[in-house]
Phi, psi and omega in degrees: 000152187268136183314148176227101173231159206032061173291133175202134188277121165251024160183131192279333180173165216029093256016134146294130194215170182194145157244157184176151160247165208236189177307138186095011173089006178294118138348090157242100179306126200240146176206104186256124174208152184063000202113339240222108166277153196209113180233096157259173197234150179245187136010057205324124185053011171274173205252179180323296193295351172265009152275350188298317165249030186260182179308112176274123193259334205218104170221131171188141183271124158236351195252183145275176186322272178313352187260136169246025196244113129254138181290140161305335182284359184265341154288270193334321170297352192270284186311349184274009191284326196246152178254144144351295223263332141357276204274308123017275222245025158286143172308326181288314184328284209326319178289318194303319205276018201244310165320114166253144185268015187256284162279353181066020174206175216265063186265359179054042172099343174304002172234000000 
C-alpha cells in the first residue's frame, strides 16, 4: 500500500472525496461519484489541482448510477492493492511526470 499523509475528507458524500499526499512528496485526489471511484495522482510537490488533473491511478465502477457515498476503508482496500513502483510505471504517470509547466509539452527538463 502507498504511505497517506495528511488525509482530509473534503466532501461526506455525492461526491465522497478525500486529498493526501503520498511518496515523493505527491499530491492525491480521491473521488467516488456516480458508481465510479476515480484516485488520481500528481506531480512529486505540487499542490491537489495538479492531481485533480493528473493520471488516475484507480478508475473503477463499484456502485450504482446514482451512488456517491463510500467509507475510506473501501479506498484503503483499493489502495493496498497498489506499490510505489506499481504506479511509477503506469503510463499516464510516467508522461505526466514528464509534462513542463514551462513549454506545455514534453522537454524532460531542458530547460
Amino acid at each position: 500500500m502507498i504511505e497517506v499523509k495528511n488525509l482530509q475528507k473534503t466532501c461526506e458524500t455525492c461526491p465522497s472525496q478525500w486529498e493526501f499526499q503520498t511518496f515523493q512528496d505527491r499530491p492525491v485526489y480521491v473521488r467516488y461519484r456516480w458508481g465510479t471511484l476515480d484516485i488520481r495522482i500528481g506531480r512529486p510537490g505540487k499542490d491537489v489541482w495538479d492531481a485533480v488533473n493528473g493520471p488516475s491511478i484507480v478508475y473503477e465502477s463499484l456502485g450504482e448510477e446514482f451512488d456517491g457515498s463510500l467509507s475510506w476503508s473501501e479506498v484503503e482496500s483499493k489502495l493496498k492493492l497498489l506499490s510505489q513502483d506499481q504506479i511509477l510505471n503506469l503510463r499516464g504517470v510516467e508522461a505526466y511526470d514528464l509534462y513542463c509547466s514551462i513549454c506545455k509539452g514534453e522537454c524532460r527538463g531542458g530547460h
